[in-house]
N, C-alpha and C positions, 0 to 999 in steps of 0.2 A: 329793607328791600335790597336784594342782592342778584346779580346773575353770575353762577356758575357754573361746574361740570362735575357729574359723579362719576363711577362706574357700575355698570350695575356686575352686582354680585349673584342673583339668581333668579329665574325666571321659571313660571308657574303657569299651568294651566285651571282658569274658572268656568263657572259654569257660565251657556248663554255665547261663549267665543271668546269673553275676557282675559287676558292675564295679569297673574301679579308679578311686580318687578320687586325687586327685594334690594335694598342699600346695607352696606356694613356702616357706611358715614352717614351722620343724623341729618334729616330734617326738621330742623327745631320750626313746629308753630304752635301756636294755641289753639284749642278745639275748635275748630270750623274753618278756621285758613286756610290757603292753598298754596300749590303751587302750577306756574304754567311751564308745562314739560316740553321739551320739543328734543327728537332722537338726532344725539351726533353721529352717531352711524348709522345709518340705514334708512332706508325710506318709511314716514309713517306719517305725510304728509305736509303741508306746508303751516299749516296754523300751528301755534300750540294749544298744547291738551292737558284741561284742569285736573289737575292731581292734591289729593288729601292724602295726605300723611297718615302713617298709624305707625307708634311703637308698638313694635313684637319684642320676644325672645331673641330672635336670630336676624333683626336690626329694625330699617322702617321700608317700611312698603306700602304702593300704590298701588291700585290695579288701573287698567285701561282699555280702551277697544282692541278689538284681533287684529287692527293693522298692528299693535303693537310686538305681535306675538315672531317675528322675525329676527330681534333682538334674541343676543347670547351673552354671556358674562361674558364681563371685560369692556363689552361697546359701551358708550358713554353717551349719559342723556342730560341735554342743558336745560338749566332749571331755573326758573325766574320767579322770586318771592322772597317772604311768604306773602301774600296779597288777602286783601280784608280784612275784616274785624275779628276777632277771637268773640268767642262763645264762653260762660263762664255759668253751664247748669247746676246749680248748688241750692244742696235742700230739699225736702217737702218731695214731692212724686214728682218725679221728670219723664214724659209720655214722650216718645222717637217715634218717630211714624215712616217708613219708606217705601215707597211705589215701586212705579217699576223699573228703576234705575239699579235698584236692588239696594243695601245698606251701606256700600260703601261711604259714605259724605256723612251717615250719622254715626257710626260705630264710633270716633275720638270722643265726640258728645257724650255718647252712652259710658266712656270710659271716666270722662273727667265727672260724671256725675256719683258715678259710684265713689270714684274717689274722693267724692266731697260730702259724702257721706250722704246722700239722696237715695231715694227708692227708685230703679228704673225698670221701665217697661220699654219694650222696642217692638210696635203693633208694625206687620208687612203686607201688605196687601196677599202676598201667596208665598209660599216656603221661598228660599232668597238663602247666597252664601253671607254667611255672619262670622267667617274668620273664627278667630279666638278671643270671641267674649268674654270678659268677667261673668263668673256662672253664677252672680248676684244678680245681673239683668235677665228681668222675666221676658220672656218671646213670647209673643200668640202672633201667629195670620188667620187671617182673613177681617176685611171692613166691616163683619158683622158684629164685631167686638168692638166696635168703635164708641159707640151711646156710653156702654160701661165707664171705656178709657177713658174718655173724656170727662166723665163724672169724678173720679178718682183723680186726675191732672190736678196738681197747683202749676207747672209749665208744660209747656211741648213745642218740639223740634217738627215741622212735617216740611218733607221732600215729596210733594206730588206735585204731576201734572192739573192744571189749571182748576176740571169740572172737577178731580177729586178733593181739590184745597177749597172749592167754593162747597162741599159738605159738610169741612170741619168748621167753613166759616156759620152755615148755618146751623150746626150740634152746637155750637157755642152760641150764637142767636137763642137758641131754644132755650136755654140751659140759663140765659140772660150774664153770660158770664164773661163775653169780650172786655176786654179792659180790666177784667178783675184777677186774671191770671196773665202771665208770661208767654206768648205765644209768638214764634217764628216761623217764619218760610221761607224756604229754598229758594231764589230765582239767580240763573246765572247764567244769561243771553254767552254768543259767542264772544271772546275776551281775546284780543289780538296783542293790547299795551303792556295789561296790569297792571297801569298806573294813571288811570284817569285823562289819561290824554289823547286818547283818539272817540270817546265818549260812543265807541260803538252796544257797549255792556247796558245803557242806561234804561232802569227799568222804571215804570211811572210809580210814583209813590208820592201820598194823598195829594196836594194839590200842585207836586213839581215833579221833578227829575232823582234820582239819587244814583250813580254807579256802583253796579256789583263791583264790581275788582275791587274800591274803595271802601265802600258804605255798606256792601252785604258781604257774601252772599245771600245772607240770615236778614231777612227784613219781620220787621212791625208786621204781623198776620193783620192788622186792622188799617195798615197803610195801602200795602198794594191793593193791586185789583185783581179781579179773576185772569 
């Protein structure tokens, strides 16, 4: 855990209002880390704003909300991390699942799987920018593919909002398969420390507490709650 300052080297426009920020200098973390961005130049408010990394071509970039989109190369955005646990999908059918956040937060996952020589699929609730994918990972949207995926999963990644994560809790109910596969969820309340110490992140997991910034972002699908 470190706090620095980059520059940013080029700024992009996403779909939805997003933009992506582009670094020439690396941010090194493991699939599913982050970092907490906060702009040295320019106003884009007072919190910081969780950013996933993703090696490209032409360095590593984050995307973020359109207050971002004010930023020019050269301004400089401080960075605090990497915060939580790395991810380590390897093997056997690895299912991504992304709502409507869009894929930014599973895209690393879907990388380091392919790289680990897994079969990936990345189910999205509705068409979603997906960057520069390895063109190994299979796409479909829409939730009506879901029964399938889930049949075919030995793991899965899901980033949904709460009602849609209590469906995949009950396809796997159905299926009698909790605990027989590898399953994770997204949860990553608003994170002010990234380091466990203001315990504002803490998300309930089975009978206690556990901090995202710390302990997830990626929890036990069978620990949290809806």
């Amino acid at each position: 855990m470190r706090q620095f300052r980059l520059r940013l080297a080029r700024q992009a426009a996403l779909p939805e209002g997003r933009v992506a920020l582009e670094f020439a200098e690396p941010l090194p973390a493991a699939p599913g880390q982050f970092y907490l961005a906060l702009a040295a130049t320019g106003q884009t408010g007072y919190l910081r704003e969780p950013v996933f990394p993703e090696a490209l071509a032409g360095g590593w970039v984050v995307d973020l909300p359109a207050a971002w989109a004010s930023l020019r190369p050269g301004d400089e955005v401080d960075l605090l991390g990497p915060c939580g646990r790395g991810q380590s999908p390897a093997g056997g059918n690895v299912l991504l699942i992304a709502g409507p956040e869009g894929a930014g937060r599973v895209r690393a996952l879907a990388r380091a799987a392919v790289g680990a020589g897994a079969a990936a699929t990345l189910l999205g609730e509705r068409p979603l920018p997906l960057g520069d994918l390895p063109a190994e990972v299979e796409v479909r949207f829409g939730f009506e593919a879901l029964p399938e995926a889930l049949d075919w999963a030995t793991s899965l990644y899901a980033d949904l909002p709460a009602e849609a994560l209590a469906e995949v809790r009950r396809g796997l109910r159905e299926r009698g398969r909790p605990g027989r596969l590898q399953a994770r969820a997204f949860r990553l309340p608003v994170t002010p420390c990234g380091v466990g110490a203001c315990g504002a992140c803490a998300v309930p997991a089975g009978r206690g507490w556990k901090l995202a910034c710390v302990d997830g972002p990626w929890f036990d699908l069978t620990e949290i709650g809806d």
